[in-house]
C-alpha positions in Angstrom: -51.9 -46.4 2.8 -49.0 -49.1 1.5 -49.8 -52.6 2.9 -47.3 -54.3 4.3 -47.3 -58.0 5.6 -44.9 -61.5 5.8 -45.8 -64.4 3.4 -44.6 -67.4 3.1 -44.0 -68.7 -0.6 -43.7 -72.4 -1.3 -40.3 -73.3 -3.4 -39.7 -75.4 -6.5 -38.7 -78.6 -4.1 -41.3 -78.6 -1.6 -40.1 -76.1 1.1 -40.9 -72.9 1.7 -39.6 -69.2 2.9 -40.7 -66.2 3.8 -41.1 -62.9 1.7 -42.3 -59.4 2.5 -44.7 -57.8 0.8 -45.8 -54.5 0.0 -49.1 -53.7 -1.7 -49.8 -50.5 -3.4 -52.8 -47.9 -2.0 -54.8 -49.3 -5.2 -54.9 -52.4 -3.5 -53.2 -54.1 -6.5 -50.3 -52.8 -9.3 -47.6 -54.6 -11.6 -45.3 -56.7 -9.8 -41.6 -56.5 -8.6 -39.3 -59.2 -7.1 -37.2 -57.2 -5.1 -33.8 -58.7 -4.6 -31.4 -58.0 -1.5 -28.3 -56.7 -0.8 -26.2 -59.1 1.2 -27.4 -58.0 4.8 -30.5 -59.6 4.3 -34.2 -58.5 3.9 -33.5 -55.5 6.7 -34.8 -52.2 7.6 -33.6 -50.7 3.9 -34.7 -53.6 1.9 -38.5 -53.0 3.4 -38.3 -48.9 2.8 -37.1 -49.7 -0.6 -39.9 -52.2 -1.3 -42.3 -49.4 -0.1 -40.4 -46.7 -2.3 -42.1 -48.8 -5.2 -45.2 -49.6 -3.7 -45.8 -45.8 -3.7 -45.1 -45.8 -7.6 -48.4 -48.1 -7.6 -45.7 -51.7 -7.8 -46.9 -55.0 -5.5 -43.8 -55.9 -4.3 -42.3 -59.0 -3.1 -39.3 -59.4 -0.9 -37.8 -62.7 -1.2 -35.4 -64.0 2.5 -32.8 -65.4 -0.2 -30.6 -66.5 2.6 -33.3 -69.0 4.3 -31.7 -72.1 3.3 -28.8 -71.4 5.7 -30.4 -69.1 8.2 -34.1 -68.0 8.0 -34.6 -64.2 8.3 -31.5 -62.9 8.2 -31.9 -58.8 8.9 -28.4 -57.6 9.4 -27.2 -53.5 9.8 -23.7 -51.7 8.8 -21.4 -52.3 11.6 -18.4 -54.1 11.2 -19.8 -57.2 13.3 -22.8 -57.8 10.7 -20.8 -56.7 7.6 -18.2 -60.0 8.7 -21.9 -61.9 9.0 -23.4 -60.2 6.0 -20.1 -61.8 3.7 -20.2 -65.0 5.2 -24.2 -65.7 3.7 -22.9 -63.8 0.7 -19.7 -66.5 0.2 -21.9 -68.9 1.5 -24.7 -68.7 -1.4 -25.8 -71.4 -3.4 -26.7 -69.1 -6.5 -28.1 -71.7 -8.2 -30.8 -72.4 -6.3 -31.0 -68.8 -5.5 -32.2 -68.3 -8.6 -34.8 -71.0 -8.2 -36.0 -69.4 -5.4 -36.3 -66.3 -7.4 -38.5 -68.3 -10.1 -40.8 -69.8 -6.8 -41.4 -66.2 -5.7 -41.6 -64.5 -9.3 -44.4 -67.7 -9.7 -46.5 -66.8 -6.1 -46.3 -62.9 -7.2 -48.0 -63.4 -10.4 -50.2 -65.8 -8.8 -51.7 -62.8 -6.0 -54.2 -60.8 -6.5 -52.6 -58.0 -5.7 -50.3 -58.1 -8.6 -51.9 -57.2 -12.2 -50.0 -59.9 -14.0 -46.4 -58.3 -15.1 -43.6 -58.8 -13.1 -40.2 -57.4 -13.1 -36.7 -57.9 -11.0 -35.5 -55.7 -9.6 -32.3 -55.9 -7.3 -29.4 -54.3 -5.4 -25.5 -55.4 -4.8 -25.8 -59.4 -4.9 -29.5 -59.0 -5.5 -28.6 -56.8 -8.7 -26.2 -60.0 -10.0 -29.6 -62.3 -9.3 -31.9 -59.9 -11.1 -29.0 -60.4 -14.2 -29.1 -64.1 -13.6 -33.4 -63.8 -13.6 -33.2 -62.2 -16.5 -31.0 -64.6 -18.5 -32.9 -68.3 -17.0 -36.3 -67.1 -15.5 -39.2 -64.8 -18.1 -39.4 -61.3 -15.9 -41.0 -58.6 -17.8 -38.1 -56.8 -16.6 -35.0 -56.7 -15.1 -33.3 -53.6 -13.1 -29.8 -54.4 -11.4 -28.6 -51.8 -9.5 -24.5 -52.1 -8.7 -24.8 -55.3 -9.3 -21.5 -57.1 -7.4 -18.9 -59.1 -9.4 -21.2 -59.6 -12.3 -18.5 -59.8 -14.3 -17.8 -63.1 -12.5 -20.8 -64.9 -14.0 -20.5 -66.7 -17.1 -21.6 -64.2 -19.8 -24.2 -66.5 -21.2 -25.9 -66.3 -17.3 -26.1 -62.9 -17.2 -27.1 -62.0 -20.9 -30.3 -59.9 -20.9 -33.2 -61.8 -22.7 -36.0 -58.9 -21.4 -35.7 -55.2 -21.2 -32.6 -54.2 -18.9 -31.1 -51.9 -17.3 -27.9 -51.7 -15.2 -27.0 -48.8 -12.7 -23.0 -48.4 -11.6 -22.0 -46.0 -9.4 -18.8 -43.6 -10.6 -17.3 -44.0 -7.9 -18.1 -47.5 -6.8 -14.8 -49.3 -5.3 -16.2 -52.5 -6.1 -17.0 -51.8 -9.9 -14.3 -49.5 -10.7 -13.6 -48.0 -14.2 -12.4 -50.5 -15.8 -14.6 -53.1 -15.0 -17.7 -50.8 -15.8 -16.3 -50.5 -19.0 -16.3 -53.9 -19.6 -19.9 -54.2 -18.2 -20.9 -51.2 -21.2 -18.9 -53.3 -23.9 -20.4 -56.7 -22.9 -23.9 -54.7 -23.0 -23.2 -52.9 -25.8 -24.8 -55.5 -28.5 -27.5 -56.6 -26.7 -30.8 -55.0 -28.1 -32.3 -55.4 -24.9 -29.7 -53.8 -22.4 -29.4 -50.0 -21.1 -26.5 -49.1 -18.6 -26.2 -46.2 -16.7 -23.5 -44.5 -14.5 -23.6 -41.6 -11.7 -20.7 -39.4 -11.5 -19.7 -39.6 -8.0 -21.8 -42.2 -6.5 -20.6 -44.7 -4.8 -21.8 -48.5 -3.8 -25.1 -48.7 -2.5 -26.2 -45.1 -3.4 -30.0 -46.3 -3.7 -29.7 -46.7 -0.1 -30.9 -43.7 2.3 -29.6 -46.1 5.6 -25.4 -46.1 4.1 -23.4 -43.9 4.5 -22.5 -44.0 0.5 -26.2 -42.9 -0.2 -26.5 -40.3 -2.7 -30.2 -38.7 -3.1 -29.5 -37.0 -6.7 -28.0 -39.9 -7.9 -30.5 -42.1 -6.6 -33.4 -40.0 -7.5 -32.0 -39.9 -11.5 -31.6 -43.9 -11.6 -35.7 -44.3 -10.3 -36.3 -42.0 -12.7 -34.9 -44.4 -15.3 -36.1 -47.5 -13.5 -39.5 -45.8 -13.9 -38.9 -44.8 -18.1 -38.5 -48.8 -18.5 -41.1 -49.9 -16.0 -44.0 -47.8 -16.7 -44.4 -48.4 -20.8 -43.9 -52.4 -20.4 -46.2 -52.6 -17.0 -47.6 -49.4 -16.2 -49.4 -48.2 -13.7 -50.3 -45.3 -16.5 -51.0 -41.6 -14.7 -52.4 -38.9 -16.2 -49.7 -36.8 -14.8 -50.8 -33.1 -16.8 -54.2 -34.1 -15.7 -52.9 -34.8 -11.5 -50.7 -31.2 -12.1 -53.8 -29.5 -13.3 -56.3 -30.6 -10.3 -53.8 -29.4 -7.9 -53.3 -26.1 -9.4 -57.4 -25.8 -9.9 -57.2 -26.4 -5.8 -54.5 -23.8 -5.1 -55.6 -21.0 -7.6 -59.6 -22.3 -8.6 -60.6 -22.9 -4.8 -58.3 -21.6 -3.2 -58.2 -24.4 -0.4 -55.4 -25.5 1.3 -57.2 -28.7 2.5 -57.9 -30.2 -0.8 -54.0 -28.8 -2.4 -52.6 -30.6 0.8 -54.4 -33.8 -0.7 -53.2 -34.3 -4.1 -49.7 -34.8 -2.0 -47.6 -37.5 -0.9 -47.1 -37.6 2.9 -44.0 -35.4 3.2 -44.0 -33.1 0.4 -41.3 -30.2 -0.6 -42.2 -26.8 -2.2 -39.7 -24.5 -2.9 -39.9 -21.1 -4.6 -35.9 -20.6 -5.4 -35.5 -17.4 -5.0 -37.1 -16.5 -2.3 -37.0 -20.3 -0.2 -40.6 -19.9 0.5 -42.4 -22.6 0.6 -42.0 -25.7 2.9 -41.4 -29.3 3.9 -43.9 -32.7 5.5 -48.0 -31.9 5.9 -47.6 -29.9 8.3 -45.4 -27.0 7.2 -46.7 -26.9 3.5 -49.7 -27.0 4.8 -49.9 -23.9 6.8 -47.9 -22.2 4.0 -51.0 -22.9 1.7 -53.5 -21.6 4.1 -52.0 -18.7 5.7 -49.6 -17.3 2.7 -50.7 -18.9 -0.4 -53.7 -19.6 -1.8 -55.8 -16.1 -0.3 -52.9 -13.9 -1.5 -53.1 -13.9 -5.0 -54.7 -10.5 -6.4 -57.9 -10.8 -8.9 -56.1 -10.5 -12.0 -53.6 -13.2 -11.4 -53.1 -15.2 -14.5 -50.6 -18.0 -15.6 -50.3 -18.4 -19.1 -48.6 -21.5 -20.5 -45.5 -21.2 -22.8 -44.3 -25.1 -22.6 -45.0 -28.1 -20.9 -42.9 -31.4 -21.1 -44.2 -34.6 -19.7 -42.1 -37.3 -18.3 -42.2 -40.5 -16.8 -42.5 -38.6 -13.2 -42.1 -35.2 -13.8 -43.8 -32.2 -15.2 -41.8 -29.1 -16.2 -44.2 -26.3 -17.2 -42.9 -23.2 -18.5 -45.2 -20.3 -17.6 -45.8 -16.7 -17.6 -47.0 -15.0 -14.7 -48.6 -11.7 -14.5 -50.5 -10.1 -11.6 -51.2 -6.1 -10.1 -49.7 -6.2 -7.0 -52.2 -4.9 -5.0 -51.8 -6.8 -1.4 -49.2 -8.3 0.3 -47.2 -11.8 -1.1 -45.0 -12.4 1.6 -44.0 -15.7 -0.2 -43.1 -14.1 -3.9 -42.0 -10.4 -2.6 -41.3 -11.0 0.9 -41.9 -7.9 3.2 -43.0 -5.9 0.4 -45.8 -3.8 1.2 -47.9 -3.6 -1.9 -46.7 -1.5 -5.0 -49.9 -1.5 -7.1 -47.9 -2.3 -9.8 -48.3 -4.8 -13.1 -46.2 -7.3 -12.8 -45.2 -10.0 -15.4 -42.8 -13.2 -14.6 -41.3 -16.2 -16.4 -41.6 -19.3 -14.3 -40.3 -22.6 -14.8 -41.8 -25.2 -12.4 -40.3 -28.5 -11.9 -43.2 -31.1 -10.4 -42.1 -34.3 -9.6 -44.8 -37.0 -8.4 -44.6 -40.3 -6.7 -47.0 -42.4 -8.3 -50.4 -40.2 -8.6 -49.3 -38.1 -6.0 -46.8 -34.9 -5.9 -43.7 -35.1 -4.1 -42.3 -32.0 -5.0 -42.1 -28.6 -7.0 -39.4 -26.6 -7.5 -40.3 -23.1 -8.8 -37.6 -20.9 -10.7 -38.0 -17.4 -11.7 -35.9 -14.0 -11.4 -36.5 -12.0 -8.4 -34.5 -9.4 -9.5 -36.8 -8.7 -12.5 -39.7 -8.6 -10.2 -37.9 -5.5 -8.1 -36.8 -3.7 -11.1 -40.7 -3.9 -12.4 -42.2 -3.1 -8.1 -39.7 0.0 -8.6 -37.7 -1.0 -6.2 -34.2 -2.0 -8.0 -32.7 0.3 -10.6 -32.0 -1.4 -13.6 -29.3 1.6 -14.4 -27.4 0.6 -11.4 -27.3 -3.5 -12.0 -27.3 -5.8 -14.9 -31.0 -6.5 -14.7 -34.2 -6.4 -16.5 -37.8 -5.8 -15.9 -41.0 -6.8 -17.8 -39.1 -7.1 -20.9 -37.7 -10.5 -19.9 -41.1 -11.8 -19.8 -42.1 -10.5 -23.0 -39.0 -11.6 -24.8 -40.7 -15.5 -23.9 -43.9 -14.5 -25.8 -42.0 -12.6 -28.2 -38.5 -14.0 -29.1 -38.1 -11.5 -32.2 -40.0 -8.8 -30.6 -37.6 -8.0 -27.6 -34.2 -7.5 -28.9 -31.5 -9.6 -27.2 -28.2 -8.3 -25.5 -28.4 -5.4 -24.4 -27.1 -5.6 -20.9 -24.0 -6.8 -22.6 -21.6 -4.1 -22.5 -19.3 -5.2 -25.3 -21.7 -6.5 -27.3 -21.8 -5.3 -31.1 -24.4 -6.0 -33.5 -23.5 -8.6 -35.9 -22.9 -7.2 -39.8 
């Protein structure tokens, strides 16, 4: 369980503020100053901060508003937008950035927090992180649509520390232009990275705006996480976590201990079929009741590839199996054909910390019917167990031969 609590940090010139913190299930993890969008350290702000504290990150939430109104938590309606743009106009960024340094100081200073520390910030809290980068000694800066950075003097916002910037595509408030001129003011630092996201507007990090955009925003903590994890860790063995949950499904066959190895609303989805399910409780009766007892003696799952990233696993595999019972979740309503059966699968794992979040498994149905006798591969363009062999054997199994037109080449 994620810790969460208020904190008050003490400030370069003898005040103080409060901060929210979020501690890691470890009980301790690198460090992030997490900066805020301009409505304050709100509902999104605190789901975000936990978002990292799952990825094994202590993270500190800084009220950078305190000095004209202490614990400012505003929403999205038109009322606290006028609010949220009056503290933003209001701002002393100066001493923002001070403030930044006081809570940057108390983070590495807990013992909750391993020692690194990054920045990492949204909207005006993205501009900050810049600004913490260029006058304060992060680890690391992230800035995430950072707003009218462009504004700053470049000297203030000039990456001294690994960096990375994330624009949305279709941000109104960075539009083309001016993320081009954010890439060529970049573009000779050794220590800056930007990305952009097709499509994605302002604020698509966050899941409580309408401009959210999950891909997008799962793509750009997917980078956070390449910069993060080499310079700070935490370090996961993720082959090793991928391999203990597959010993549970296949090994023991127990739906309890699978169900463990799994964040607290995890997704499986076999494509073709949409078997599979979502949160504890669904998966979890999927596992028990039409997974891990189904699979026949000779089951086997060879591997062909495996690629390891920052927080994902893709695993190429080939599948081969009689079927001699019923798989309702691979075959559905199928009686069994007591036939071999052979399958390339590619699974795509992705974890949130040391736990999975989700696995997406992709494999030709089609193939499977034409192999079960139950699809004629005269009558479609379709193939059976050769597709899986071809995997094995490249040379072996020749290639184009559903292709009508095709012609051997001289």
């Amino acid at each position: 369980m994620i810790r969460e609590q208020q904190i008050i940090v003490e400030t370069h010139d003898g005040s103080s503020f409060s901060a929210f913190l979020a501690v890691p299930e470890a009980g301790h993890g690198p460090g992030i100053v997490m900066l805020q969008e301009i409505f304050g350290v709100n509902e999104a702000m605190r789901s975000t901060a936990k978002l990292f504290a799952d990825e094994g990150y202590t993270v500190l939430v800084p009220d950078l508003f305190w000095r004209m109104e202490a614990e400012v938590e505003l929403g999205y309606g038109a009322d606290d937008v006028a609010r949220a743009l009056g503290f933003y106009q209001a701002l002393d960024r100066d001493l923002a950035v001070r403030d930044i340094g006081s809570a940057l100081d108390h983070l590495r200073g807990l013992a909750e927090c391993d020692g690194p520390a990054a920045l990492v910030g949204f909207c005006l809290g993205g501009t900050l992180a810049l600004r913490g980068g260029a006058e304060l000694a992060p680890d690391a800066v992230v800035a995430y649509y950072p707003v009218a950075m462009l504004d700053c003097p470049a000297d203030t916002i000039m990456p001294r520390c690994p960096t990375q910037i994330h624009l949305g595509g279709a941000d109104t408030m960075c539009p083309p232009e001016a993320a081009d001129q954010i890439r060529r003011l970049m573009a000779d630092n050794p220590f800056a990275k930007v990305y952009s996201y097709d499509g994605a507007g302002h604020a698509f990090f966050n899941p409580f705006r309408d401009e959210y955009d999950r891909l997008a925003s799962e793509r750009a903590l997917t980078h956070t996480l390449e910069l993060l994890r080499p310079l700070m860790g935490p370090h996961y063995d993720l082959a090793a976590l991928w391999e203990q949950h597959a010993y549970f499904e296949f090994g023991l066959r127990d739906a309890d201990q699978t169900i463990e190895t799994m964040v607290d609303v995890p997704y499986v989805n076999h494509v073709p079929t949409m078997t599979g399910g979502t949160g504890r409780t669904e998966l979890h009766h999927f596992y028990k009741n039409y997974f891990v007892d189904v699979h026949p003696e000779d089951y086997s799952a060879v591997s062909i590839s495996r690629t390891v990233g920052v927080n994902r696993i893709v695993d190429e595999m080939l599948i081969s199996f009689t079927h001699d019972r019923f798989m309702d979740y691979v075959l559905p309503g199928i009686q069994p054909t007591g036939k071999k059966l052979s399958i390339a699968v590619c699974g795509v794992v992705t974890f949130r910390g040391p736990k999975l979040r989700h696995e997406h498994l992709y494999y030709d149905s089609a193939s499977l019917l034409v192999q079960a006798g139950l699809l004629d591969p005269a009558q479609y363009p379709v193939t059976g167990a050769e597709q899986a062999q071809k995997i094995i054997d490249p040379h072996g199994v020749p290639s184009n031969r559903l292709m009508t037109s095709w012609t051997p080449a001289s």
